[in-house]
C-alpha angles and dihedrals in degrees: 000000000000123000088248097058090101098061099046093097101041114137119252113246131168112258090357118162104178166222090149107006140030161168135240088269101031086063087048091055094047097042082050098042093060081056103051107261126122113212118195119246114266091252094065106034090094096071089039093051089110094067093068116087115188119238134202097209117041135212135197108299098029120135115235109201122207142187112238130149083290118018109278125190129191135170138256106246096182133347093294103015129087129189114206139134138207141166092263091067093027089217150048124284151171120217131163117267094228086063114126095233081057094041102059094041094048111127092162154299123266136178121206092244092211086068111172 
C-alpha cells in the first residue's frame, strides 16, 4: 500500500483541490504536497514556469505533461507510475507511464526546481 492509495477514486472535479475532488493539477499538488513539495497554485504558475527544468528521467514527484484535447498533467508516483485525473476518466488514477494511451500524449517530464 502507497501513501497515495486513498486518493486514486476521487472523483474528478474542475479547479478541485481536494479532499474529496480535483483536478489534474490539484492531484499533482496533493500528491506533491505528501512528499514535501510545494507547487504553486495554477494561477500562478504562469509567472513561476521558470522554475520547472525538464528532465529525461523522472522521479517521484515529477510532472509529466501531456497533450490531450485540453492540456492534462499528472505526477510521477514511482519510476514508471503516474497518478492524474481528468474528466475524461471522472477520478483519480494511477497508470504506467509506458502505457500506450501515455505513450502517445507525452510532451515531457519536469521537476519543480524549488523542491522542499
Amino acid at each position: 500500500m502507497s501513501k497515495f492509495d486513498d486518493l486514486i477514486g476521487k472523483r474528478y472535479e474542475q479547479n478541485g483541490r481536494g479532499p474529496e475532488t480535483f483536478d489534474c493539477y490539484g492531484i499533482c499538488m496533493e500528491v506533491c504536497k505528501r512528499i514535501g513539495i510545494n507547487l504553486p497554485e495554477f494561477e500562478s504558475l504562469l509567472n513561476e514556469a521558470r522554475l520547472f527544468k525538464k528532465v529525461e528521467k523522472p522521479v517521484m514527484g515529477d510532472l509529466i505533461l501531456m497533450n490531450t484535447d485540453e492540456h492534462h498533467v499528472g505526477v510521477m508516483v514511482s519510476s514508471n507510475e503516474m497518478i492524474h485525473t481528468s474528466s475524461q476518466f471522472g477520478s483519480v488514477n494511477k497508470i504506467k507511464i509506458n502505457h500506450p494511451w501515455v505513450q502517445q500524449r507525452i510532451t515531457g517530464y519536469y521537476r519543480w526546481t524549488t523542491r522542499s
